[in-house]
C-alpha positions in Angstrom: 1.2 -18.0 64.1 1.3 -14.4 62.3 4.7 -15.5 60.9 3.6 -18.7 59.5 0.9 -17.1 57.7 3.5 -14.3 56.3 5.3 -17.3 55.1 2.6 -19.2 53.8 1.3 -15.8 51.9 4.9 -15.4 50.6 5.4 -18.8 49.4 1.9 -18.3 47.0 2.7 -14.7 46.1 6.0 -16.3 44.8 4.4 -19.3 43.1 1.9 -17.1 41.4 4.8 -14.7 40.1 6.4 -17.7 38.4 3.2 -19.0 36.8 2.6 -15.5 35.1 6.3 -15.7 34.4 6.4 -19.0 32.8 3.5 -18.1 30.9 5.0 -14.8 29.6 7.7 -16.4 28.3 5.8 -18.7 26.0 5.9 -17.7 22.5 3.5 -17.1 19.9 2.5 -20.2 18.2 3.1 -19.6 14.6 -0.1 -21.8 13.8 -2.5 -20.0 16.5 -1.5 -16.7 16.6 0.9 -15.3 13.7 -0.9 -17.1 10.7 -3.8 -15.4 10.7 -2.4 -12.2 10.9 -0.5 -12.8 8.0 -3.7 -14.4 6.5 -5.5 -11.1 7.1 -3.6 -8.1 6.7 -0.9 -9.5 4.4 -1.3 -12.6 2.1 -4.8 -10.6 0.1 -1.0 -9.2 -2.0 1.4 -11.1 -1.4 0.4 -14.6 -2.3 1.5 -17.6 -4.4 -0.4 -16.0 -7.5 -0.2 -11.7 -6.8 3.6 -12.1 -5.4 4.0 -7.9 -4.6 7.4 -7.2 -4.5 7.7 -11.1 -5.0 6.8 -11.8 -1.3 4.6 -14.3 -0.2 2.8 -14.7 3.2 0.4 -17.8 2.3 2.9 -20.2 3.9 6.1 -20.3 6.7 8.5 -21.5 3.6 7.4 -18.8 1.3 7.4 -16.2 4.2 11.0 -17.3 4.8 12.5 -17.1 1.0 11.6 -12.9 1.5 11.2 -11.0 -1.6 13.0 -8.6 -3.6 13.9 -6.5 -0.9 15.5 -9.5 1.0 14.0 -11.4 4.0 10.7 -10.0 5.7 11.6 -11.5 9.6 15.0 -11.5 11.3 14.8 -14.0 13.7 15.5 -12.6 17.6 15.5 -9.0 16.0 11.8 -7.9 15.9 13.9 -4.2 15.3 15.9 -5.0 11.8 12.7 -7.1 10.6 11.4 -5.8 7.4 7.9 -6.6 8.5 7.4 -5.1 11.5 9.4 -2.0 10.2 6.8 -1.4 7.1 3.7 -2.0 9.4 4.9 0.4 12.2 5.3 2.7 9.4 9.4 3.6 10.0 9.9 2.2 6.7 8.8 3.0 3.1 6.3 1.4 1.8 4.4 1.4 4.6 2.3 -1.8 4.9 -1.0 -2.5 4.6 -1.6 0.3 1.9 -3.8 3.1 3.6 -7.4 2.3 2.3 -6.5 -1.4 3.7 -7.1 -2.0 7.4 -4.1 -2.4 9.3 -3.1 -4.5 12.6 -3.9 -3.9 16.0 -1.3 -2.6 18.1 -1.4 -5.9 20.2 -1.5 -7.6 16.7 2.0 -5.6 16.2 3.1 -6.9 19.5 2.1 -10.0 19.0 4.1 -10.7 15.6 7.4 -8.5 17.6 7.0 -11.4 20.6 7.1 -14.3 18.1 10.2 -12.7 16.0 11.9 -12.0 19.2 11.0 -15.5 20.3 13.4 -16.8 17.5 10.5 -17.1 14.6 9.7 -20.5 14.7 7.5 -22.5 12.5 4.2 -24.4 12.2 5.9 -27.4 14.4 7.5 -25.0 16.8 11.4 -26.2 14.7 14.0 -23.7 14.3 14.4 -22.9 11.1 17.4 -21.4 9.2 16.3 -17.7 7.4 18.3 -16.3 4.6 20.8 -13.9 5.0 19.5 -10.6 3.8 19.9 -8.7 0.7 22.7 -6.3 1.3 24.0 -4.4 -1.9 27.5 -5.2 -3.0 29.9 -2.4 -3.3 33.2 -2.7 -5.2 35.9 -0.1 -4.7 36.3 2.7 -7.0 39.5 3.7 -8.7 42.0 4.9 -6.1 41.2 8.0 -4.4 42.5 11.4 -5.2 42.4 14.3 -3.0 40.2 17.0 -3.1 40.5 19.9 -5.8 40.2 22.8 -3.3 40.9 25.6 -5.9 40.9 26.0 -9.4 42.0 29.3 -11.3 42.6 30.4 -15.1 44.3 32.3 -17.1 42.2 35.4 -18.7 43.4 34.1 -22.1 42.1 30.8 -21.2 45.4 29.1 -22.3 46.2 27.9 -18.9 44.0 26.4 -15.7 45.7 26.1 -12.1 44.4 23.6 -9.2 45.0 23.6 -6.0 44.9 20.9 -3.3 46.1 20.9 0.2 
């Protein structure tokens, strides 16, 4: 009898772990939960008419075009997302300017679930982000080595350099 009841307890200790599992694992619904944070701490400057830094937040198609510093949201990377970077402060400039009220910390966690979640749109569809902004860098002239000493003559007629 004690046994069947351990078992019995088990079994709806285990069920209850996988509803608050399966529920944890749900994502932020772009719609519910992410718009209106945008809405509120973020689209008052960067809008379809006041585009700051040419970034708009007013929709999920203008959110995903980025601005002039590339793409706001890497989707899966909550970490390399310009958004959550400038609104945690690690990044300059830091987002919502200070007289502005910022997110909540569970806002912040909120908008890290739902990039991590893959950023998905209004209809819950995957969508494809563009790549960011990375500068191009062409290679110099080839390289010399290092000058590592440099003499002159006390005439000034003649100049000596030295490399290893």
């Amino acid at each position: 009898m004690r046994r069947t009841l351990l078992q019995i307890g088990s079994l709806i200790v285990l069920q209850l772990a996988g509803v608050c599992i399966a529920a944890d694992s749900v994502a932020p619904n772009f719609t519910k939960d992410i718009a209106p944070i945008l809405s509120k701490y973020c689209a008052g400057c960067h809008n379809s008419d006041d585009r700051e830094g040419k970034l708009s937040f007013e929709t999920f198609a203008e959110l995903q075009k980025g601005g002039e510093r590339g793409v706001a949201i890497v989707p899966l990377r909550s970490d390399a997302s310009l958004l959550i970077r400038v609104l945690t402060r690690e990044m300059e400039p830091a987002m919502p300017p200070e007289d502005n009220p910022r997110p909540t910390d569970a806002e912040i966690s909120l908008l890290r679930a739902w990039i991590d979640a893959g950023a998905k749109g209004p209809e819950g569809a995957e969508v494809v982000y563009p790549v960011p902004l990375t500068p191009r860098i062409t290679p110099g002239p080839q390289v010399r080595e290092y000058i590592t000493s440099l003499a002159s003559a006390p005439d000034g007629k003649r100049l000596a350099l030295g490399r290893f």
